[in-house]
C-alpha positions as a printed Julia matrix, in Angstrom:
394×3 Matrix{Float64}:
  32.09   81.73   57.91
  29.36   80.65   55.54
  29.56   76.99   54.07
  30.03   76.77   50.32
  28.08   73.04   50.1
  24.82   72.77   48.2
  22.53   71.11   50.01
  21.37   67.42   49.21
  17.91   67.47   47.49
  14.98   66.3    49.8
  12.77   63.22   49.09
  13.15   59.97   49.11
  15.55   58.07   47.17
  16.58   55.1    45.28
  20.02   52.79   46.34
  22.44   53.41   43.27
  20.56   55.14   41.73
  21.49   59.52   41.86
  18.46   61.07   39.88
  15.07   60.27   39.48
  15.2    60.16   35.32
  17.89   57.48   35.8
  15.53   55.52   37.53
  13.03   55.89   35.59
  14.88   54.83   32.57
  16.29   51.61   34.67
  13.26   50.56   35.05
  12.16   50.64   32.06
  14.75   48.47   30.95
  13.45   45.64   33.51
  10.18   45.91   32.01
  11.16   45.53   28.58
  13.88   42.56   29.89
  10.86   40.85   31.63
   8.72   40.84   28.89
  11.79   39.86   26.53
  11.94   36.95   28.66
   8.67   35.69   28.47
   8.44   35.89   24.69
  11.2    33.97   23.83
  11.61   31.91   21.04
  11.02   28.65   23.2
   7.72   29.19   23.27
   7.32   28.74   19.87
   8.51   25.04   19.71
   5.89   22.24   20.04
   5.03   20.48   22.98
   6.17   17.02   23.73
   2.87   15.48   22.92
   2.51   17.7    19.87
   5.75   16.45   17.9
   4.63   12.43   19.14
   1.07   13.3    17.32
   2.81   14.81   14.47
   5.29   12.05   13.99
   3.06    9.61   14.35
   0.76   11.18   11.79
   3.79   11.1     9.45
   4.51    7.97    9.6
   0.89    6.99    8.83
   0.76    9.25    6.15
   3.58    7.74    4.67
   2.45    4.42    4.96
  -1.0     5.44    3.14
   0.9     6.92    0.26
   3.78    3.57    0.45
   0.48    1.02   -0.33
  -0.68    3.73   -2.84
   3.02    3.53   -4.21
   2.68   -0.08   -4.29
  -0.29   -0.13   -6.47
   0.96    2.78   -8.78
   4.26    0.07   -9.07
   2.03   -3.21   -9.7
  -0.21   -1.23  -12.29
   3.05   -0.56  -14.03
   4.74   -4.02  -14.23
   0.8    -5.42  -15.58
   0.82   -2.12  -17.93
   4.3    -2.81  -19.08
   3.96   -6.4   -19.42
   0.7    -5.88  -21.46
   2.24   -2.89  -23.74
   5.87   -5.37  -24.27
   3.05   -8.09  -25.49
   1.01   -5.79  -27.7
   4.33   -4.07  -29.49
   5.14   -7.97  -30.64
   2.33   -8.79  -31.51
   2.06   -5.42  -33.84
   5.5    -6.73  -35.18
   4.56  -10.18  -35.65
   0.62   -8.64  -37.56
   3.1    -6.0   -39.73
   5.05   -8.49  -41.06
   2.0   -11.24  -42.18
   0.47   -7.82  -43.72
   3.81   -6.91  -45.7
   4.0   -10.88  -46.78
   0.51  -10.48  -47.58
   1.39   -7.25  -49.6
   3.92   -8.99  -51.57
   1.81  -11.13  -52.18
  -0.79   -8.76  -53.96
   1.95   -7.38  -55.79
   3.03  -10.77  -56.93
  -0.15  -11.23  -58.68
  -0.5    -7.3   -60.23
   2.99   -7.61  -61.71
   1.73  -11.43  -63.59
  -1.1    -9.79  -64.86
   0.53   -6.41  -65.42
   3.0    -8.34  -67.9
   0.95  -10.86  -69.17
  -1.85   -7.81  -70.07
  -4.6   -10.02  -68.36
  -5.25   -6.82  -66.27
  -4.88   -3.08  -67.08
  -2.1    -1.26  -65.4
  -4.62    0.7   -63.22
  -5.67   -3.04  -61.41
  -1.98   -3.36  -60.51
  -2.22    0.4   -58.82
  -5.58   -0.84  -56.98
  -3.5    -4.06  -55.66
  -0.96   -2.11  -54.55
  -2.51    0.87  -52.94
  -2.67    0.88  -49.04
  -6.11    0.73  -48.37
  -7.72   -1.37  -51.47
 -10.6    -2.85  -49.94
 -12.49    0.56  -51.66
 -11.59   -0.38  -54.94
 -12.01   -4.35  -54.97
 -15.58   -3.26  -53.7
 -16.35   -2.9   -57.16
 -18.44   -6.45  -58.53
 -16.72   -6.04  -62.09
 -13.25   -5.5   -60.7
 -13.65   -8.59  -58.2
 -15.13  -10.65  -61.06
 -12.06  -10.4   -63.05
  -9.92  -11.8   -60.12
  -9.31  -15.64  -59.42
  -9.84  -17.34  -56.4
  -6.41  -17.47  -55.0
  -6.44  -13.48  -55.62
  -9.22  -12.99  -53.87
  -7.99  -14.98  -50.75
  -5.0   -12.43  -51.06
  -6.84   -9.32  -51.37
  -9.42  -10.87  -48.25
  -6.08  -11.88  -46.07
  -4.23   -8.19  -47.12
  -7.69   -6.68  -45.67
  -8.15   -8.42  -42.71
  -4.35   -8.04  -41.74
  -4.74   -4.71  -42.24
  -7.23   -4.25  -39.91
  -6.1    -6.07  -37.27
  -3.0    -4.24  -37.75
  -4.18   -0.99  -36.89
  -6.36   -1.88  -34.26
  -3.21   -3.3   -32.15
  -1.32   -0.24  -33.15
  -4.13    1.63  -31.51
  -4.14   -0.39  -28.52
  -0.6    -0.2   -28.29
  -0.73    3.31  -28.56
  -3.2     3.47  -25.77
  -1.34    0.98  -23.58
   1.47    3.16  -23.53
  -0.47    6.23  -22.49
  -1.33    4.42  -19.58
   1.4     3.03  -18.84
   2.99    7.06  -19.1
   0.21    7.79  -16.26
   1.23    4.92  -14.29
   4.84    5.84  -13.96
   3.96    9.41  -13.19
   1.87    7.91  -10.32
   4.29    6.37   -9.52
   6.96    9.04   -9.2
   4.43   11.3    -7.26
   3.83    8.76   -4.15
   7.33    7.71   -4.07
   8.27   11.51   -3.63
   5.14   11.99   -0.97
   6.84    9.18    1.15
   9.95   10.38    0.92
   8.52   13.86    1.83
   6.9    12.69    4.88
   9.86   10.49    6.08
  11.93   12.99    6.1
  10.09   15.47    7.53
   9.38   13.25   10.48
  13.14   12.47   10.58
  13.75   16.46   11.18
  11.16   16.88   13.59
  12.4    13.81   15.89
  16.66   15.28   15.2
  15.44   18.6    16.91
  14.52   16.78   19.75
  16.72   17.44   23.1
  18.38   13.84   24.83
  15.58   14.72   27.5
  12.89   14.98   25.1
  14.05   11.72   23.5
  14.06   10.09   27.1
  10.85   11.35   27.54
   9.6    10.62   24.45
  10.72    6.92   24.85
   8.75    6.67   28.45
   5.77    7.97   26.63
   6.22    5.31   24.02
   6.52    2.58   26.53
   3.06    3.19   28.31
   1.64    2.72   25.0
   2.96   -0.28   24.93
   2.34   -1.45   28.28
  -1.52   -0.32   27.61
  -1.63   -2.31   24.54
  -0.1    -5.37   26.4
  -2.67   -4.95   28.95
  -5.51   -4.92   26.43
  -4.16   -7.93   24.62
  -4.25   -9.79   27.69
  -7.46   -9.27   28.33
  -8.98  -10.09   24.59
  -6.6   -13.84   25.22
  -8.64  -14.1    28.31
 -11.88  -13.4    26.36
 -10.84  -15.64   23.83
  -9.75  -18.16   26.39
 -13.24  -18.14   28.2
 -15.13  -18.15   25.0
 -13.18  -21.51   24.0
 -14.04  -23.18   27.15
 -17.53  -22.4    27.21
 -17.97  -23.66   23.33
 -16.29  -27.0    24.29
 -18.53  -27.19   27.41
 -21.27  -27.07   25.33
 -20.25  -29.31   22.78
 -19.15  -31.91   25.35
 -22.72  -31.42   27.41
 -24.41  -32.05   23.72
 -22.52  -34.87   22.76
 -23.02  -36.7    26.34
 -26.9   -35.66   26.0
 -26.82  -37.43   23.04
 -25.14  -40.53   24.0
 -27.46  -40.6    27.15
 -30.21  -40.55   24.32
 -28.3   -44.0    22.59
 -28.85  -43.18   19.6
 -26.53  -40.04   17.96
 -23.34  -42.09   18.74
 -22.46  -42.69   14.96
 -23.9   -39.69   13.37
 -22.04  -37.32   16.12
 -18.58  -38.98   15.31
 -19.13  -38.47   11.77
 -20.32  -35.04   12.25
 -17.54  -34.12   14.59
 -14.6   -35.3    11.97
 -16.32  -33.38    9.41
 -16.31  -29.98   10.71
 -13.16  -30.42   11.85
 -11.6   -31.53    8.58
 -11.49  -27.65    7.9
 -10.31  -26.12   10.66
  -7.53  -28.04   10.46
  -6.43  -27.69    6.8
  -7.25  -23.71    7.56
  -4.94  -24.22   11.21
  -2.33  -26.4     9.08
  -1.72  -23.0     6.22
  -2.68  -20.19    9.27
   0.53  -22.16   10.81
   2.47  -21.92    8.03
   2.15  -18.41    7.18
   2.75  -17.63   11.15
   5.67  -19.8    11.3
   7.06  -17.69    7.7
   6.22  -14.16    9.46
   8.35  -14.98   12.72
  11.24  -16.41   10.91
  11.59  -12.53    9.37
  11.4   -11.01   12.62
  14.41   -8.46   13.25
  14.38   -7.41    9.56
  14.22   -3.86    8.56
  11.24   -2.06    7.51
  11.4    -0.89    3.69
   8.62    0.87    2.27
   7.61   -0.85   -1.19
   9.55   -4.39    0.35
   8.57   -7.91   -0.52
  11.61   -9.61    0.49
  13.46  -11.7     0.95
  15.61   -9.12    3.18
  13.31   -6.13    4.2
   9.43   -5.91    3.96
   6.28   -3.26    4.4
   3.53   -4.52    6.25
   1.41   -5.14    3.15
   4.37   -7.38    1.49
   5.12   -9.12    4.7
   1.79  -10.31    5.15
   1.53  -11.27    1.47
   4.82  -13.61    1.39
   3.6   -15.02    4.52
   0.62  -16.27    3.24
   2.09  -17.25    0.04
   4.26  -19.39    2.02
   1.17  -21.37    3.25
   0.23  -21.77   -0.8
  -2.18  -18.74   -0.29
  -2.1   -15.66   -2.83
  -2.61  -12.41   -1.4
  -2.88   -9.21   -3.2
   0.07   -6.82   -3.22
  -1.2    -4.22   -1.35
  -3.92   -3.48    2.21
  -6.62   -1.83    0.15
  -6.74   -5.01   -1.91
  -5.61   -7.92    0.94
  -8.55   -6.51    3.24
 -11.42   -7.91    0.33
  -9.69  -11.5     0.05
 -11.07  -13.5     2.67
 -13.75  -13.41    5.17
 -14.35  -10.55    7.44
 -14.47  -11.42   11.44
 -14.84   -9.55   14.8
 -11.75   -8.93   17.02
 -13.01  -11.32   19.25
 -12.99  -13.55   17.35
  -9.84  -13.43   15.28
  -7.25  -16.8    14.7
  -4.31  -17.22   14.3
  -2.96  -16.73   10.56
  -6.0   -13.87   10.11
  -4.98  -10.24    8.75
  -5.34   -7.41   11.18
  -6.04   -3.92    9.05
  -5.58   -0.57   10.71
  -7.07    2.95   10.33
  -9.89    4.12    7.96
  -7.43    4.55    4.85
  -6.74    0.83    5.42
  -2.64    1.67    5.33
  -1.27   -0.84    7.7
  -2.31   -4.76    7.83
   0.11   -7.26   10.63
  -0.63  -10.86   11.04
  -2.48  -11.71   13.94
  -0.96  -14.56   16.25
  -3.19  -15.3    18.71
  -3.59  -13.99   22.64
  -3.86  -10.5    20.84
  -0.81  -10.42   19.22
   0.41  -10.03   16.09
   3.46   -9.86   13.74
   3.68   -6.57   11.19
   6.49   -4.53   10.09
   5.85   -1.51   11.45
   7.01    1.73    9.64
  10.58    3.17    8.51
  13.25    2.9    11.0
  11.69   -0.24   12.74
  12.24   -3.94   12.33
   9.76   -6.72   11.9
   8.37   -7.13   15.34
   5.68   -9.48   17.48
   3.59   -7.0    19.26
  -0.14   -6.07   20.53
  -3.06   -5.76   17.8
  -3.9    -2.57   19.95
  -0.59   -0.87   19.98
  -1.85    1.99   18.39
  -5.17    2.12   20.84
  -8.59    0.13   20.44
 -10.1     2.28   17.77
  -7.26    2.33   15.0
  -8.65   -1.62   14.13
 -10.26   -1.02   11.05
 -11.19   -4.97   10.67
 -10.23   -8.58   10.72
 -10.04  -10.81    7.66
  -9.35  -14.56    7.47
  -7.82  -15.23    4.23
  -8.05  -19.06    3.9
């Protein structure tokens, strides 16, 4: 009896899998999977490294535009103060030219009713600008002495008048320009803070870990490289005093620069220690506001930028700074790194936006950026090449 099966199809086949379009079409879908898989969105997000750099380039952005935000704010307090000084003065000029203009019109109404003047000389008295009319030799020959003071004061006050009405005028334009500065690098820190703020929420808890071990090798690196410039320093100091001590006991060999060296020796160091005596007070200042907040456009008492930390630190030591870095880094005396002291101003980065207060051994005291506290820490904490220069203010 014949069998009623259909025979299986020859050729090889695939486990699972009954027909060779099925397979085909399976694997087709791994492909596409596989390559799914590789182009996901992850790939997209910035490295580790990438957000640090971008961060930190946020933050010193934002600390460029807070000194320019300082300056805008300074320009308008001396704008507004000059403008507020101008506007009474303007009152004080309109109301001598009104007395003076009652005045006039005091003498055109006698002579108006006692007919020693036509009624046209009391309109030429009285007109607003009447130093055109009196101009005239027959007109000014008919008026007395005291008139002419009058018309001579109305003139002048008239004058001077409008020219502080004009300046006024101008004043306020400024001080119009000035605010709007104002507004735009408040809103360009804000901008920049917050944008760094985003960047560092998006961050995963191992990121942040991460990101904090990264953080602390910079710091480590920067420790290391302020230890060695206090060693410098340290072997510089010796070698000067060897030499001074080798000098002075050549010359006492010599019997005869006893006096003169004595005299010599308090004298040079009359101001080193008047400079040490205010460098120590603006120090001691500084680390008493340690572990206070960072506030962009701060000058204290509670919260500070860099640039206002540095300034009431100084102040302190009976030393006026300027308000802000691009201004601070032209009032004193420019030094190498090698040779910086105690009490002088360490500026950072070409645009000259961050300034700390250097404290010896390669350290310093600064207030960092938003979201840190006033802190003692390495002059090379952002790397060798971000020291723009050293200044000794006093």
């Amino acid at each position: 009896m014949a069998s009623h099966r259909k025979s299986r199809p020859t050729g090889p086949r695939v486990a699972g899998i009954r027909t060779p379009a099925l397979a085909t079409a399976a694997l087709t879908s791994v492909a596409l999977l596989s390559q799914t898989a590789q182009a996901t969105p992850s790939d997209d997000r910035p490295t580790l490294e990438e957000v640090e750099k971008k961060v930190d380039d946020l933050y010193r952005q934002a600390g460029s535009a807070t000194e320019k935000y300082n300056a805008a704010k300074e320009k308008t307090s001396k704008q507004r103060k000059k403008v507020d000084g101008l506007l009474d003065d303007v009152a004080k000029r309109t109301q001598k030219l009104n007395d003076a203009r009652a005045e006039l019109g005091s003498f055109a109404s006698a002579q108006y009713r006692t007919g020693a003047a036509v009624p046209e000389t009391a309109t030429l008295l009285l007109a607003d600008s009447p130093q055109d009319y009196f101009d005239q030799n027959q007109l000014m020959d008919r008026l007395t002495g005291r008139q002419k003071s009058a018309v001579d004061d109305y003139v002048t006050q008239q004058s001077e008048t409008m020219k502080k009405r004009r300046e006024a005028t101008e004043s306020l334009e400024t001080l119009t320009e000035s605010q709007n500065d104002l507004k735009t690098a408040k809103s360009t820190v804000q901008k920049k803070l917050a944008t760094a703020r985003e960047l560092l929420s998006e961050l995963t808890a191992e990121e942040k870990a991460r990101l904090a071990a990264i953080e602390k090798k910079k710091q480590q690196d920067a420790a290391r490289k302020a230890a060695e410039l206090a060693k410098q320093q340290a072997e510089e100091a010796a070698e000067r005093k060897r030499q001074e001590e080798a000098a002075q006991q050549q010359e006492s060999d010599a019997g005869s620069g006893g006096t003169s060296t004595g005299t010599g020796s308090s004298d040079s160091s009359t101001p080193g220690t008047s400079t040490g005596t205010k460098a120590d007070k603006a120090i001691a200042f500084a680390r008493a506001q340690i572990g206070k907040p960072y506030v962009w456009g701060a000058t204290g008492p509670d919260s500070y930028d860099c640039s206002g930390l540095t300034q009431a630190a100084w102040k302190a030591a009976g030393v006026t700074l300027p308000r802000v870095t691009y201004d601070q880094v032209n009032a004193g005396t420019t030094v190498p790194v090698s040779q910086a002291q105690p009490g002088d101003l360490v500026f950072f980065y070409d645009d000259i936006s961050h300034v700390g207060l250097y404290i010896g051994d390669g350290m310093m005291i600064h207030a960092p950026k938003p979201g840190a506290y006033v802190r003692e820490e390495s002059i090379f904490y952002d790397g060798e090449s971000s020291i723009y220069s050293v200044v000794r203010p006093a």
